[in-house]
Backbone as a printed PyTorch tensor [residue, N CA C, xyz], in Angstrom:
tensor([[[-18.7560, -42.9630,  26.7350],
         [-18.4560, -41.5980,  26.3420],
         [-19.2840, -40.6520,  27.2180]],

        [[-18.9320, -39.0340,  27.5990],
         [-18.8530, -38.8670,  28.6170],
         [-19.4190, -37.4400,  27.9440]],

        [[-20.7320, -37.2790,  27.3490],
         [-21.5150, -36.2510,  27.1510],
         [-22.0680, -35.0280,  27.7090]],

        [[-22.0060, -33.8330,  27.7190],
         [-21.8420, -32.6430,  28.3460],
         [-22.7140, -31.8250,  27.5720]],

        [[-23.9940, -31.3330,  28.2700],
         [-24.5540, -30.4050,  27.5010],
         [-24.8290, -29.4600,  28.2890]],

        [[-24.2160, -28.2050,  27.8290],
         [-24.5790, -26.9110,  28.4440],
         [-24.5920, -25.6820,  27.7980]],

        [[-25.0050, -24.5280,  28.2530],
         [-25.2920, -23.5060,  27.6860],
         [-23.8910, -22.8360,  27.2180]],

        [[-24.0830, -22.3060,  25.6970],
         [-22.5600, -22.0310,  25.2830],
         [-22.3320, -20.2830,  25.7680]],

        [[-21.2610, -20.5200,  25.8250],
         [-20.6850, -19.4500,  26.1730],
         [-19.7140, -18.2280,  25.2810]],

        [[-19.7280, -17.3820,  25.4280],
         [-18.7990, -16.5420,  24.6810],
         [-17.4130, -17.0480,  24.5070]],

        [[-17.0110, -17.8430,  24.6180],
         [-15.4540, -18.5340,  24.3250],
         [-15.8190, -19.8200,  23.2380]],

        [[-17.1090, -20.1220,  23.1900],
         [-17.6600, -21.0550,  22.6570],
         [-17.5460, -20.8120,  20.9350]],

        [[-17.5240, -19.0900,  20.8570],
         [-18.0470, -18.4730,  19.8670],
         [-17.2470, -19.2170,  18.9130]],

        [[-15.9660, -19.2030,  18.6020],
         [-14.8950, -19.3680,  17.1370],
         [-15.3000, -20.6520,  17.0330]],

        [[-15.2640, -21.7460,  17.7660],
         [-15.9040, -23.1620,  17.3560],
         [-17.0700, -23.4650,  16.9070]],

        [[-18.3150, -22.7850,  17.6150],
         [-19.2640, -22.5570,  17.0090],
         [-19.2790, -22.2140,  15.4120]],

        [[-18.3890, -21.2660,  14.8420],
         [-18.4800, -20.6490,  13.5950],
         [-18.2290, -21.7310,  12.9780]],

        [[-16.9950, -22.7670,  13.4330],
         [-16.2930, -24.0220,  12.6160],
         [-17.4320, -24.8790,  12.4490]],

        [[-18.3420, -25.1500,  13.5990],
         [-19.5660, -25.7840,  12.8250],
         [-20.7090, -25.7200,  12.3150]],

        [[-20.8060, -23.9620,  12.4700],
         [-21.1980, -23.8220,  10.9250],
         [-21.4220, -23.7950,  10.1200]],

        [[-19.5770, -22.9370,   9.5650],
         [-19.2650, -23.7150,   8.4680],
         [-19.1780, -25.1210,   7.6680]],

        [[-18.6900, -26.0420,   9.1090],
         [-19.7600, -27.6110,   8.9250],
         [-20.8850, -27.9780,   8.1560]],

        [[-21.9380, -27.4540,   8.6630],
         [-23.3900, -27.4230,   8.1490],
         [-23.6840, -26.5490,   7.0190]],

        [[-22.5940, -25.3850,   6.2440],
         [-23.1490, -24.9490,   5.0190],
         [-22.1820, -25.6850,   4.4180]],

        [[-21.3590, -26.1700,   4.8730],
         [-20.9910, -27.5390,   3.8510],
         [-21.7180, -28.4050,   3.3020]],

        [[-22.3750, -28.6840,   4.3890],
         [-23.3120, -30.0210,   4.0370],
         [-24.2870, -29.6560,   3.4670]],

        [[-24.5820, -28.3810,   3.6090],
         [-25.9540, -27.9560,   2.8270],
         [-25.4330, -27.3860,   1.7060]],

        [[-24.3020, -27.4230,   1.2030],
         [-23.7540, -26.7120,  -0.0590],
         [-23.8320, -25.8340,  -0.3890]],

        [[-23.6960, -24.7360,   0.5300],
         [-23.6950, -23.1440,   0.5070],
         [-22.6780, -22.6010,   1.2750]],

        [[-21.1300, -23.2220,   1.4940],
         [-20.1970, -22.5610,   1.8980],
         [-20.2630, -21.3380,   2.2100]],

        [[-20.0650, -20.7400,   0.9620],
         [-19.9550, -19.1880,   0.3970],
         [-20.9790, -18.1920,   1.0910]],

        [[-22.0780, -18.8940,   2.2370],
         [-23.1760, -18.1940,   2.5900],
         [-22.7400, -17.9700,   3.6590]],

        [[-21.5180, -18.3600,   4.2770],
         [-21.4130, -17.9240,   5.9000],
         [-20.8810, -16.6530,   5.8750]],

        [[-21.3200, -15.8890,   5.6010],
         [-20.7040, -14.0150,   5.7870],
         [-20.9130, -13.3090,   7.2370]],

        [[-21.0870, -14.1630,   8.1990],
         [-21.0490, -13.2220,   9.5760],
         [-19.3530, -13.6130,  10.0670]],

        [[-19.0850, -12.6510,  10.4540],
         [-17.8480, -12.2260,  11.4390],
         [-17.9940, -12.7980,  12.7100]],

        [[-16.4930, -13.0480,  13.2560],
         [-16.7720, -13.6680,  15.0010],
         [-17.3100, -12.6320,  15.4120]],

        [[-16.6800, -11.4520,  15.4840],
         [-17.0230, -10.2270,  15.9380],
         [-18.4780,  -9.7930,  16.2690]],

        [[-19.0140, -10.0410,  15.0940],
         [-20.4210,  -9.8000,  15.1360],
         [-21.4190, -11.0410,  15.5060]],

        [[-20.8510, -12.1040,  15.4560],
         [-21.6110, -13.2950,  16.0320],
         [-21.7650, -13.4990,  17.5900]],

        [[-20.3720, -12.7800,  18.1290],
         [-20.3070, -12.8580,  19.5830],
         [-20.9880, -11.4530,  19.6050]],

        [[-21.0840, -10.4540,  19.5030],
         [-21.5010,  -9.0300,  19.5640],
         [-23.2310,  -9.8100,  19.9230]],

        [[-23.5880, -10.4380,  18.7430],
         [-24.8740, -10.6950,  18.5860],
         [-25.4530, -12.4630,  20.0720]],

        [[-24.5740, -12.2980,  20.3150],
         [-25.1960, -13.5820,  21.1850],
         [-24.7070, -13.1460,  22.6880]],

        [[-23.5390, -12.3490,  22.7470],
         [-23.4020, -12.2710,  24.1300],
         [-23.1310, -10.6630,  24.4060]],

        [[-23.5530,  -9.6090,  23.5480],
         [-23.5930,  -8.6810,  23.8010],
         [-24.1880,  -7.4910,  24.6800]],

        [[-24.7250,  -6.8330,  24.4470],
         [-25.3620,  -5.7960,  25.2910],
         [-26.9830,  -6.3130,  25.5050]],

        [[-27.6090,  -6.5140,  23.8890],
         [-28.6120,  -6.9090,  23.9010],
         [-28.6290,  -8.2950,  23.0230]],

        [[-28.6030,  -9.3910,  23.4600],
         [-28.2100, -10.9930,  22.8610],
         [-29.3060, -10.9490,  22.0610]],

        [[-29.4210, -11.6670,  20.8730],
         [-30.5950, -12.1020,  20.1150],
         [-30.6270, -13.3470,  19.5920]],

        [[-29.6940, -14.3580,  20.1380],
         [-29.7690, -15.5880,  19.8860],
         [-28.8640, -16.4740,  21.6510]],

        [[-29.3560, -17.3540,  21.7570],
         [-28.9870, -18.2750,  22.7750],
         [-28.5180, -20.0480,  22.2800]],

        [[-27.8580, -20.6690,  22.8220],
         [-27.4350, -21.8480,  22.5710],
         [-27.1600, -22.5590,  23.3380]],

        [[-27.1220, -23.8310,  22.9610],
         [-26.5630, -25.3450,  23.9200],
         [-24.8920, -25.5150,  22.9340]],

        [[-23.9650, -26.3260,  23.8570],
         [-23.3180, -26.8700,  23.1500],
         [-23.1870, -28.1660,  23.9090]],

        [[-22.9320, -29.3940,  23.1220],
         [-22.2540, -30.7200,  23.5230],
         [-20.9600, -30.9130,  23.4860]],

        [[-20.6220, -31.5690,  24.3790],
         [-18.9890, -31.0880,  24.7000],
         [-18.5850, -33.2870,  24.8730]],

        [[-17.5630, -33.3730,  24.7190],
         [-16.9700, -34.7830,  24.7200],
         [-15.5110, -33.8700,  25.0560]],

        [[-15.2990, -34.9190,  26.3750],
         [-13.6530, -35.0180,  26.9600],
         [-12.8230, -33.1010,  26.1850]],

        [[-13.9170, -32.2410,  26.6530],
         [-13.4080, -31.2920,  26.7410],
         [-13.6070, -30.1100,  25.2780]],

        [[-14.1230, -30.8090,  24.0340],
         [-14.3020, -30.2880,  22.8180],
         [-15.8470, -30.1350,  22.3240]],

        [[-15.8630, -29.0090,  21.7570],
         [-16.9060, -29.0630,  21.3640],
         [-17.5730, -29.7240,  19.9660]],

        [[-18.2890, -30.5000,  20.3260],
         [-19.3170, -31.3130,  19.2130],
         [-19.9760, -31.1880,  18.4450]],

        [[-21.0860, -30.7830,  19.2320],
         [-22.4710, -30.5580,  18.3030],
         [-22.9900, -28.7860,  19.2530]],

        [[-24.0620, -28.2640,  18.2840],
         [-24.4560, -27.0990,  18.5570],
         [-26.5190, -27.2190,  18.3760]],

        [[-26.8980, -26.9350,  19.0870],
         [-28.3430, -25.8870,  19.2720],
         [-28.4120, -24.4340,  19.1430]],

        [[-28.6130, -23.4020,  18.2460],
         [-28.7150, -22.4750,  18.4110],
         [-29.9050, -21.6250,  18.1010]],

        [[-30.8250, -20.9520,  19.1750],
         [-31.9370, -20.4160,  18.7000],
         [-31.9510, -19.0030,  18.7000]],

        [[-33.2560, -18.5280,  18.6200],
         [-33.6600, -17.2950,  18.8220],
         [-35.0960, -17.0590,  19.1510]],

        [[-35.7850, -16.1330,  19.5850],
         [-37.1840, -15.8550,  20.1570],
         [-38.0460, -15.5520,  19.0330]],

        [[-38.4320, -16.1600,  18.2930],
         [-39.7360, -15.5640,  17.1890],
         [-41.0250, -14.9950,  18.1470]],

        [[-41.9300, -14.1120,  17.4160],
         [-43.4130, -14.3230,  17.9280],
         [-44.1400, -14.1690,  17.0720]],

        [[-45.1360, -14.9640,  17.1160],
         [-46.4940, -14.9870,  16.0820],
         [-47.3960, -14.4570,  16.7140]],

        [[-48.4190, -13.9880,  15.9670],
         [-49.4740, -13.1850,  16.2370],
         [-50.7700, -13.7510,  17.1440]],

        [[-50.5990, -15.6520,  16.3980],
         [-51.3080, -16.3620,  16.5780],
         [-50.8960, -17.1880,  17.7380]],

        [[-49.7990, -17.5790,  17.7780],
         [-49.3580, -18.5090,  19.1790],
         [-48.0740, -17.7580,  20.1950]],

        [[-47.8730, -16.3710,  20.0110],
         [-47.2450, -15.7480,  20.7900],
         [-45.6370, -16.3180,  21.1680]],

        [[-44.8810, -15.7770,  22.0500],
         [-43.6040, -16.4940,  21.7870],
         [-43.2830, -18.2550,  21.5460]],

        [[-42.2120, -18.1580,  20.0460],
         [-42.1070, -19.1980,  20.1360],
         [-40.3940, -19.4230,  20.2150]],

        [[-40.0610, -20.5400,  20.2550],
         [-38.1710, -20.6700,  20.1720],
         [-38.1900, -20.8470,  18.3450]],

        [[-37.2880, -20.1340,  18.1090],
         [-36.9640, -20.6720,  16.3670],
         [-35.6140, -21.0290,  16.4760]],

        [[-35.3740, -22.5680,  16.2940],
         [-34.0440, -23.1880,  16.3820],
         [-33.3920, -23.0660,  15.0410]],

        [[-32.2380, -22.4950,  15.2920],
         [-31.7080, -21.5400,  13.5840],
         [-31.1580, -22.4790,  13.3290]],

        [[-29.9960, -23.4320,  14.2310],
         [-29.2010, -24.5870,  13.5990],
         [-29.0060, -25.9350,  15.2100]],

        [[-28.8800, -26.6190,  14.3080],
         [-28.4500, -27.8190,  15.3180],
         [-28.0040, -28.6310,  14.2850]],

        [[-26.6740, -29.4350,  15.0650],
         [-25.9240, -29.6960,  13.9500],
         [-24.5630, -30.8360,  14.9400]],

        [[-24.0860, -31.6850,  15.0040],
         [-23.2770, -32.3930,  15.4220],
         [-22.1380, -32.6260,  14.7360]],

        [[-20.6690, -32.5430,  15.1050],
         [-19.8910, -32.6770,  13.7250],
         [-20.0320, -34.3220,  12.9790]],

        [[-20.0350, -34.5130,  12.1280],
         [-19.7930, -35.6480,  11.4480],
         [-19.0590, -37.0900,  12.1460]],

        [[-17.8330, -36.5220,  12.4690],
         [-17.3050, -37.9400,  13.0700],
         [-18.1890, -38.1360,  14.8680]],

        [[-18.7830, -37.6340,  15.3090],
         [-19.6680, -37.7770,  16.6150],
         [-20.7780, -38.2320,  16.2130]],

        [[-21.8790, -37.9330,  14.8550],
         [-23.1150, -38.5900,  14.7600],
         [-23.2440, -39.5720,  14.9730]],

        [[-24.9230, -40.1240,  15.6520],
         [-24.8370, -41.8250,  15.6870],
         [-24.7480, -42.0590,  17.3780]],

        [[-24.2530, -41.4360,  18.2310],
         [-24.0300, -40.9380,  19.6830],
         [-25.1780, -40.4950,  20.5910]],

        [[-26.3070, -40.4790,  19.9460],
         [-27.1550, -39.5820,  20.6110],
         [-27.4110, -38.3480,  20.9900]],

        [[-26.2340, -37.5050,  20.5410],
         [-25.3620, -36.0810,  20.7730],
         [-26.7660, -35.1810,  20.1070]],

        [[-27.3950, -35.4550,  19.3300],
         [-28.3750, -34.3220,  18.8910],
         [-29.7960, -34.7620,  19.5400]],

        [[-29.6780, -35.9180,  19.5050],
         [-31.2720, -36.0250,  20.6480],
         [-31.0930, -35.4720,  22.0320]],

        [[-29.5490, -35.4960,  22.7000],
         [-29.4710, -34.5900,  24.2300],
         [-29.6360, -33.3820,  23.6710]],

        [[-29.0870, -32.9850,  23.0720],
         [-29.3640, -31.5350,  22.6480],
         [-30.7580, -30.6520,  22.0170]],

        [[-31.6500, -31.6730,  21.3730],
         [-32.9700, -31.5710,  20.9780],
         [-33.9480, -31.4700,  22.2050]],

        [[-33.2580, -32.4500,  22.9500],
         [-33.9440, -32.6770,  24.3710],
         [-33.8870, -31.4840,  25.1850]],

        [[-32.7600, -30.5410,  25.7130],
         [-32.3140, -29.6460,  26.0680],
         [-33.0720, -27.9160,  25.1030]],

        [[-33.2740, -28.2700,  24.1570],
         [-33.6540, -27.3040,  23.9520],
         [-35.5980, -27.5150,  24.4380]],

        [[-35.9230, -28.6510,  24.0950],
         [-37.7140, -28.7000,  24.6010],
         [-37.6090, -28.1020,  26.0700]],

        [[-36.9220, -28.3750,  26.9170],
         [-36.5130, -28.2360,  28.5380],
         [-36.7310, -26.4540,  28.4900]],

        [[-35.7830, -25.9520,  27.7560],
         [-35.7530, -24.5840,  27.5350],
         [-36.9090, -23.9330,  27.0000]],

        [[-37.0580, -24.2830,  26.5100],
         [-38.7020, -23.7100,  25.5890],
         [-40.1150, -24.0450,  26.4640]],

        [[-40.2990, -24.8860,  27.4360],
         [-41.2130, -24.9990,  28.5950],
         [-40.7590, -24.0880,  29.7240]],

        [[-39.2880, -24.4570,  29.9770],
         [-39.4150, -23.5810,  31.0490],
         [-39.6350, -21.9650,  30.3330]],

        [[-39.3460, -21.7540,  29.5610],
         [-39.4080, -19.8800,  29.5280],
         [-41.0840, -19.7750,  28.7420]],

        [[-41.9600, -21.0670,  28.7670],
         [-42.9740, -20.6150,  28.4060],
         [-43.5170, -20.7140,  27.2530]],

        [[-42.7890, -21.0900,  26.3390],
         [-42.8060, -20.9230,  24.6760],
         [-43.6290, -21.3750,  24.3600]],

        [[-44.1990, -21.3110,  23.6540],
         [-45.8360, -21.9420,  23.1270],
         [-45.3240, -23.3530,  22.0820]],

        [[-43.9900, -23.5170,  21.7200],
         [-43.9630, -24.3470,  20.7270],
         [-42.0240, -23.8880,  19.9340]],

        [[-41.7280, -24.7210,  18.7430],
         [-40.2910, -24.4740,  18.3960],
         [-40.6950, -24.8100,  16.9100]],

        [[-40.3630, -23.5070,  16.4430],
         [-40.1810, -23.7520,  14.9710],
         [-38.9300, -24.0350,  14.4360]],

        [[-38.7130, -24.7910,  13.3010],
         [-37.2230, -24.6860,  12.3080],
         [-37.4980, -25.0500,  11.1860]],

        [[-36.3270, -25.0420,  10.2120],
         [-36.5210, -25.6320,   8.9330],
         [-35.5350, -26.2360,   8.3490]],

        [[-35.9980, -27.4560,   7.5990],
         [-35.2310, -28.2920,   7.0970],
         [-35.3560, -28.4100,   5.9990]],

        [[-33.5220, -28.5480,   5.0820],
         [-33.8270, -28.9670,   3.3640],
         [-34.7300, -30.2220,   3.0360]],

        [[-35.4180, -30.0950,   1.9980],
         [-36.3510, -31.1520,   2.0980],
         [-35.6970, -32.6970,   1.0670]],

        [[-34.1730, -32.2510,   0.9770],
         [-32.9900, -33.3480,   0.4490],
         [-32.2950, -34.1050,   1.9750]],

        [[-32.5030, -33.3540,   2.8470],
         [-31.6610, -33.8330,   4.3530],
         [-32.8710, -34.8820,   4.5560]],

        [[-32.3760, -36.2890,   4.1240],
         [-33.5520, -37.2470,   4.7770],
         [-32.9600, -37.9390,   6.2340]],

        [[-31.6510, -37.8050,   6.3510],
         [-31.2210, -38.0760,   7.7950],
         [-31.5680, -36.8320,   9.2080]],

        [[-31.8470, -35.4020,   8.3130],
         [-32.3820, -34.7530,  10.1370],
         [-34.1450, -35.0140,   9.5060]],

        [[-34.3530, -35.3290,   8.3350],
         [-36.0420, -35.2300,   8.1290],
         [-36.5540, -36.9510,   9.5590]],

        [[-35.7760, -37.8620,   9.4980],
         [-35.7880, -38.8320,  10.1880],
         [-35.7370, -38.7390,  11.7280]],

        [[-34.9490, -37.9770,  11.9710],
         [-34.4730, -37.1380,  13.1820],
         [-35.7170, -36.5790,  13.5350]],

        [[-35.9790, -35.5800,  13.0800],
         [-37.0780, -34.9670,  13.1030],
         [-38.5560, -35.3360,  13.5360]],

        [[-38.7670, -36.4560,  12.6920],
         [-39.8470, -37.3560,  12.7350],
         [-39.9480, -37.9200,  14.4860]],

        [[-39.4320, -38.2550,  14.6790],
         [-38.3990, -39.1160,  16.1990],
         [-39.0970, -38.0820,  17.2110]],

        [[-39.3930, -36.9310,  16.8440],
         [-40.2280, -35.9010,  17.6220],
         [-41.4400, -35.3400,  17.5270]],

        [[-42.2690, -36.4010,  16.1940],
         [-43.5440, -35.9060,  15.8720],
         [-43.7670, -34.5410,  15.3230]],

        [[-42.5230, -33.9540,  14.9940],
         [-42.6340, -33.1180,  14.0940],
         [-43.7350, -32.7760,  12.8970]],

        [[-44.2470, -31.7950,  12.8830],
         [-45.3230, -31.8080,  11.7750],
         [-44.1910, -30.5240,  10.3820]],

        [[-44.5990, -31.4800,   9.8410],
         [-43.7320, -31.0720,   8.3940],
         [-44.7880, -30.2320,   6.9960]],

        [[-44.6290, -28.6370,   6.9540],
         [-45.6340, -27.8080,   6.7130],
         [-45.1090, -27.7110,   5.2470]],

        [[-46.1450, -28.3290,   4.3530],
         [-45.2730, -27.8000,   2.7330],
         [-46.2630, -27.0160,   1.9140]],

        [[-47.4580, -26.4240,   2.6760],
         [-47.7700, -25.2750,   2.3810],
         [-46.9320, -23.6960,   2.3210]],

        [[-46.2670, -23.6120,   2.9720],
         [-45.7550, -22.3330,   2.8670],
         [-44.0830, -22.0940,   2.1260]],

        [[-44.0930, -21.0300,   1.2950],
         [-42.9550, -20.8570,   0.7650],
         [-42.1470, -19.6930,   1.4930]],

        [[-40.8930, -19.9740,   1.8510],
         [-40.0300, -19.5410,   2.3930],
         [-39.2180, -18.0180,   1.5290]],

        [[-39.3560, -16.6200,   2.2830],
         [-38.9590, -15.4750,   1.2280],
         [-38.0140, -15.0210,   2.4220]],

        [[-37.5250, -14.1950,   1.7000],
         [-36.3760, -13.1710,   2.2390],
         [-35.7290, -11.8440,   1.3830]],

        [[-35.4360, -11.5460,   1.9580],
         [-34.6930,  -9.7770,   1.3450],
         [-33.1590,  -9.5990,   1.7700]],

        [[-32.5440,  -9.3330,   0.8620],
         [-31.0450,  -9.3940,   1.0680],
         [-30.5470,  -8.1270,   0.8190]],

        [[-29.6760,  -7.8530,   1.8150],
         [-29.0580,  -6.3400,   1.8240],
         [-27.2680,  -6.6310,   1.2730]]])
């Protein structure tokens, strides 16, 4: 099989959304995907982008997704915050998210990044495994907040 990883592109966008929606499947929050193509492509390939991505591609389709954005901390200065990575279901098992895990470390040295944050449900014991596979340090001091408009 004949694996393809490259930086996604604005045509990338509507498939991207399909996996997704993929992944709030699996995380059982359907009902949470409320962004628009419109505004997803607005927001990644627009005037001013605020998120960047990989996609994995097989014999022409897209697979699996990396998608980040630039955090900065006060304390370790820019870092990558990987919002989703995610492979569809019938491709897992392929290696398709370790090229793509791989691809994003590549990215995050070259532009400098001090390091890559993300977060995982602490019920997902197949990406917690994944995860591990990278020496991941797994922080269960801190509780996760937000504000909803």
């Amino acid at each position: 099989m004949d694996i393809i990883i490259r930086r996604a592109i604005q045509s990338d966008c509507p498939r991207l959304l399909e996996l997704i929606h993929e992944l709030a499947v699996y995380e059982k929050a359907p009902e949470e995907v409320t962004v628009s193509l419109a505004h997803f492509e607005a927001s990644g390939f627009g005037a001013n982008p605020v998120w960047w991505g990989f996609v994995a591609e097989v014999e022409g389709v897209v697979v699996g997704m990396a998608l980040y954005y630039i955090r900065y901390s006060t304390w370790k200065g820019q870092r990558m915050y990987l919002e989703d990575i995610l492979v569809t279901e019938s491709m897992r098992g392929n290696k398709i998210g370790s090229k793509l895990m791989d691809q994003l470390m590549i990215e995050a040295k070259e532009k400098k990044f001090t390091g890559i944050n993300w977060q995982v449900l602490e019920w997902n014991e197949p990406a917690i495994h994944f995860y591990k596979k990278y020496n991941a340090n797994f922080d269960s001091e801190w509780v996760n907040c937000s504000v909803v408009f």
